[in-house]
VOPAGU-2260 file (C-alpha; in pm, 1 decimal, decimal comma):
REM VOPAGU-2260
SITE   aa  ch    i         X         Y         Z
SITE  UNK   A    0    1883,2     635,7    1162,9
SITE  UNK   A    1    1805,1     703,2     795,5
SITE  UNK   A    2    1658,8    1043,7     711,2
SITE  UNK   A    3    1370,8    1176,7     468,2
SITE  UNK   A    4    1256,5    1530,0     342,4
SITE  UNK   A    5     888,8    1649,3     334,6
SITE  UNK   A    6     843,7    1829,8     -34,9
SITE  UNK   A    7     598,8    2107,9     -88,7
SITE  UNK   A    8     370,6    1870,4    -124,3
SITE  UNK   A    9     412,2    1704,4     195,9
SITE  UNK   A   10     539,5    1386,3      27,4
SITE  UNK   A   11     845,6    1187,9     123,9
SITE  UNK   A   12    1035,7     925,4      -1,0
SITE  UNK   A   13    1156,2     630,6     181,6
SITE  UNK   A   14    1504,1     588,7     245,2
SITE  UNK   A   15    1630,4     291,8      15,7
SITE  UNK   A   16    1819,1      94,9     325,0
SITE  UNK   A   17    1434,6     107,1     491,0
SITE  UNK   A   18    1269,9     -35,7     149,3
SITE  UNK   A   19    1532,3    -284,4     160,1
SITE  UNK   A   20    1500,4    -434,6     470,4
SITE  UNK   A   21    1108,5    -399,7     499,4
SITE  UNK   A   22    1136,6    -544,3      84,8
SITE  UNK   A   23     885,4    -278,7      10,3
SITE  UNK   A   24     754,3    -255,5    -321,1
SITE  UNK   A   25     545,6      13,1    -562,4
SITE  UNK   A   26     205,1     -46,7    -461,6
SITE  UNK   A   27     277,3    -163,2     -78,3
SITE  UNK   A   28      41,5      39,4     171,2
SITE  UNK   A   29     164,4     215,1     471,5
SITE  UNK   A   30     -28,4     272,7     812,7
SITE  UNK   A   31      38,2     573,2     982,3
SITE  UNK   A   32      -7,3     602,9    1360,6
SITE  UNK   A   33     108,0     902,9    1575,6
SITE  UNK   A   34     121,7     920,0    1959,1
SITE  UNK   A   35     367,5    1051,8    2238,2
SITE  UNK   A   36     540,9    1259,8    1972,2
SITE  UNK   A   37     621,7     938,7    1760,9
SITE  UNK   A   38     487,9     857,7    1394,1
SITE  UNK   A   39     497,3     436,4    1439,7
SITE  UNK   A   40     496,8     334,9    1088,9
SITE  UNK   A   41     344,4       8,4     947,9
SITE  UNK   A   42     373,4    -208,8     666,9
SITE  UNK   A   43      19,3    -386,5     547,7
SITE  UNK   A   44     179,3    -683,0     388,9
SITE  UNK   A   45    -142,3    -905,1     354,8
SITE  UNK   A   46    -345,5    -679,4      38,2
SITE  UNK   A   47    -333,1    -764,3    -299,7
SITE  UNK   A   48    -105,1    -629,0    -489,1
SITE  UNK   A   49    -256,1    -688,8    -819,4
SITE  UNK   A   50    -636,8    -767,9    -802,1
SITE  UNK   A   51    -697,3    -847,4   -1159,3
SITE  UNK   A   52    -378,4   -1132,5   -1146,0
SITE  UNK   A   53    -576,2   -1266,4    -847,6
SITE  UNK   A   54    -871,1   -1288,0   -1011,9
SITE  UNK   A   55    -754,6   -1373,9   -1375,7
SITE  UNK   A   56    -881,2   -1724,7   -1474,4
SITE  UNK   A   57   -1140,0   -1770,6   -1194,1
SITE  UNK   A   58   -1436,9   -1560,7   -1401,3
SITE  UNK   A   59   -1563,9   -1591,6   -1799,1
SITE  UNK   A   60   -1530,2   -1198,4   -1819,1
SITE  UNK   A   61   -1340,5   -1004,7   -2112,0
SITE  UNK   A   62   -1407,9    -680,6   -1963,8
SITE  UNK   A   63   -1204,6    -794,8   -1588,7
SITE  UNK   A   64    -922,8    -552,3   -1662,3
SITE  UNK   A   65    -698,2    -366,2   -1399,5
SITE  UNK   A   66    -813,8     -99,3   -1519,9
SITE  UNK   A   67   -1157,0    -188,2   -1476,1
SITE  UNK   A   68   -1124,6    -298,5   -1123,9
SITE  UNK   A   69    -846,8     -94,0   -1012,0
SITE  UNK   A   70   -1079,3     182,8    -841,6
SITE  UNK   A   71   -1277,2     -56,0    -653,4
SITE  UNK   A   72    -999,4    -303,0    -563,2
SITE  UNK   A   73    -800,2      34,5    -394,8
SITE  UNK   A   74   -1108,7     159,5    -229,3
SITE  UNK   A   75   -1128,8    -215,2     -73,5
SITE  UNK   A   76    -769,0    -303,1      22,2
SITE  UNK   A   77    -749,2      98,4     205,0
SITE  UNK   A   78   -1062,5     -58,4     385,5
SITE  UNK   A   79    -887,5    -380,3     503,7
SITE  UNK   A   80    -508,7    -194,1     563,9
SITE  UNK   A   81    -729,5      33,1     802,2
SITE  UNK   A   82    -880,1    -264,5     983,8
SITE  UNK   A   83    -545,0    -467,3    1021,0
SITE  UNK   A   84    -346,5     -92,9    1080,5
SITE  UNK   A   85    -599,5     -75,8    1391,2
């Protein structure tokens, strides 16, 4: 059993031995699900983890940056972790 503390804010890290063996990564989305006195914990491996490398080369755009698309590319891939987290 590896252990984590909640900060003020209520953030917490995970423990490295997890990140390892799950090969989590900066940018990898969690789902939270809590029942029965247990937090079940999943990791939403099928988002993008970089939208504008996914889309780089398929449109004639100089303005498709990150950070033009970064907003709307988050707001989409919480949408779909929600959907598979279900």
């Amino acid at each position: 059993m590896e252990l984590s503390k909640v900060s003020k804010k209520y953030l917490t890290s995970v423990p490295a031995r997890i990140r390892k063996a799950l090969g989590l990564e900066v940018g990898d989305i969690l789902a939270w699900k809590v029942g029965n006195n247990k937090v079940i914990i999943k990791v939403i491996i099928e988002v993008i983890k970089n939208p504008a490398k996914a889309l780089r080369g398929k449109y004639d755009d100089s303005s498709l940056t990150y950070e033009s698309v970064e907003e709307k590319a988050d707001e989409l891939i919480m949408k779909e972790a929600g959907k598979c987290a279900g």
